[in-house]
N, C-alpha and C positions, 0 to 999 in steps of 0.2 A: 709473820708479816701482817702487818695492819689493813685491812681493804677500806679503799673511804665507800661512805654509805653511798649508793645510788638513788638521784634526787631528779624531780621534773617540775619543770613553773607551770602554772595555772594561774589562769586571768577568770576573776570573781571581782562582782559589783558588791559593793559598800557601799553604808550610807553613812555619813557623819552629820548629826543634827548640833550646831550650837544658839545658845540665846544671845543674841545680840543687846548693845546697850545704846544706841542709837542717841546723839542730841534733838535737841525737840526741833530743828528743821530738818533733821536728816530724819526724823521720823512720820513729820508733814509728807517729803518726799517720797517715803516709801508707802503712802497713804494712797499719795497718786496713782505711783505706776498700780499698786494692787488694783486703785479704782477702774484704772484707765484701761487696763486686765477687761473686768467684769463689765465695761461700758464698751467696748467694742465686741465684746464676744454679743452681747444684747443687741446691739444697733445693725451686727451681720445677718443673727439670725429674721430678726426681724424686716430686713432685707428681702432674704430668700422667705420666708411667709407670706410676706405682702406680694412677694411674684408668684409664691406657688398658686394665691388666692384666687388674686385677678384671673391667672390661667384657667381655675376650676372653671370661674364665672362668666367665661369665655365658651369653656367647651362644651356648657350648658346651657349658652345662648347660639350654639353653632357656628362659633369662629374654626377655623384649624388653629391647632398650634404644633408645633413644630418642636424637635430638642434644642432648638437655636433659640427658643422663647423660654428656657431657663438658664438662671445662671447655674455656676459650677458648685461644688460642693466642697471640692478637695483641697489641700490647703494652698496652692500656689494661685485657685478659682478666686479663694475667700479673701489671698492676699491683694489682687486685684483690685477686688470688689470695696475693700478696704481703700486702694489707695485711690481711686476714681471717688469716693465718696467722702474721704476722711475730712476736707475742707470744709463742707458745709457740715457734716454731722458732728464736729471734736474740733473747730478754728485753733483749741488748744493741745492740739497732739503735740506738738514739738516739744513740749514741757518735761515729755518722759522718754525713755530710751527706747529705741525700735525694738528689746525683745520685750517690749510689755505689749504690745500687738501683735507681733509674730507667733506668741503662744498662744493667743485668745485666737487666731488664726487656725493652728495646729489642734488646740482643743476641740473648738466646735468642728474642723473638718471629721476628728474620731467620733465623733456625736454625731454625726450623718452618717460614719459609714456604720456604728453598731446600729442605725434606726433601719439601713437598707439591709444589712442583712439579717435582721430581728431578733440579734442581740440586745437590744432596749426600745422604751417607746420615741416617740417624735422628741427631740432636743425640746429642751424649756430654759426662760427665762432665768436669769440668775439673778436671785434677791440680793440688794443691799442689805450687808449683817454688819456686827462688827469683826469679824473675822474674814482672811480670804487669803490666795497666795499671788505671786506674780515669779515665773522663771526668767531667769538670764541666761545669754547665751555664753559659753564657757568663757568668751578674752573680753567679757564685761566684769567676770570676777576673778580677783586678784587676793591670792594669798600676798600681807604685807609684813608679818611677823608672826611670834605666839598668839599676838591678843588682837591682832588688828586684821580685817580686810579691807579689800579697796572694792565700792562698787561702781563700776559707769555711773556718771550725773547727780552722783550721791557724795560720793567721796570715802574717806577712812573712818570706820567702823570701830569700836571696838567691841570683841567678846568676851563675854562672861567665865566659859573655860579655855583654854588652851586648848589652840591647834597645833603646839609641835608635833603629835604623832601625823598629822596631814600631810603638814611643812615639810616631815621627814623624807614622808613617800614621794610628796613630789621634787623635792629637791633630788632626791638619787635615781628618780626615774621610773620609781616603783608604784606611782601611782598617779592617773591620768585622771583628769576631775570630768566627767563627761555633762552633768549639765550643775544647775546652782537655782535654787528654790528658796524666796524668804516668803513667810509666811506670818499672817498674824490669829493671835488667840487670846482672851481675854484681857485685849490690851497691849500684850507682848510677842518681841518680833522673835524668829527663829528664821537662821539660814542653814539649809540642809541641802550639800552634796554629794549626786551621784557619782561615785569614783571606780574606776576600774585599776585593780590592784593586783598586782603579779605577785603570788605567791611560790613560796617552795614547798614542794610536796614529796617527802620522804618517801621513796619507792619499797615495796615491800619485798621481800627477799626469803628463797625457801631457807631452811635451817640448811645447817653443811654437815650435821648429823641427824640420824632419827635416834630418841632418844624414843 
């Protein structure tokens, strides 16, 4: 009699990078959010500097200050701080989708917390290059076929390879796309997502003879 093999799932992260082919507005657009990425994470940081400064020059002219005379660091502090100031510093935020702030949010708060616990030095500036990335949040990206995605505020995409192996996973269930990253590099765009994938893993089994 036949025994079936004994099998256990396992949930592992994947990464699927494709190149996009973007039309020339839809590539305008993804110029912005990247920009608007690297322009907010610059205009927060520079925020908390210009407080932390004053504070020095404060406590070396013998004011008190107090932890109520900083702002927060962390990212729910920075989104705040973000949206009490985003009017007068960006009148054009609304141009690009909330996750191209929300991650310039999330970035810079990991950037303070590796500076406080001396994991890295004090956060710096990020230069205008011609390269850079902006993420989205998962139900902003939309598998729409083999060749096409759909992005919030951008619209349908198409790509250079095939995603049916993606299409596949998440159509049966087998794979949950956890976040979605387009980036640019010598001109060219690429969207790379993080996917969690439930795999089958063939259990091992002792022999039923010793030979």
């Amino acid at each position: 009699m036949t025994q079936r093999a004994e099998v256990t799932l396992e949930l592992v992260r994947q990464a699927y990078q494709y190149k996009l082919d973007p039309t020339p507005k839809q590539a305008t657009a993804l110029r912005s959010h990247i920009g608007g990425t690297r322009f907010v994470y610059n205009a927060l940081l520079g925020l908390v500097k210009a407080n932390w400064d004053e504070n020095r020059e404060k406590k070396q002219a013998g004011i008190e200050i107090t932890k109520d005379d900083y702002p927060g660091t962390g990212h729910l502090d920075l989104q705040k701080l973000w949206y009490e100031n985003r009017d007068e510093l960006a009148p054009w935020w609304s141009e690009n989708g909330s996750s191209t702030y929300n991650y310039a949010c999330l970035n810079l708060s990991k950037a303070f917390a590796n500076f406080r616990t001396g994991r890295a030095k004090f956060p710096t500036f990020k230069q205008r290059r011609r390269s850079g990335s902006v993420s989205f949040l998962t139900s902003a990206v939309r598998l729409v076929d083999s060749h096409h995605v759909c992005i919030s505020r951008i619209g349908g995409i198409k790509t250079y390879e095939s995603l049916r192996k993606l299409h596949r996973h998440v159509e049966r269930g087998t794979g949950r796309i956890v976040s979605s990253t387009v980036s640019l590099s010598n001109g060219k765009f690429f969207l790379a997502f993080n996917v969690e994938v439930t795999r089958v893993i063939p259990v091992t089994r002792a022999p039923d003879r010793i030979i």
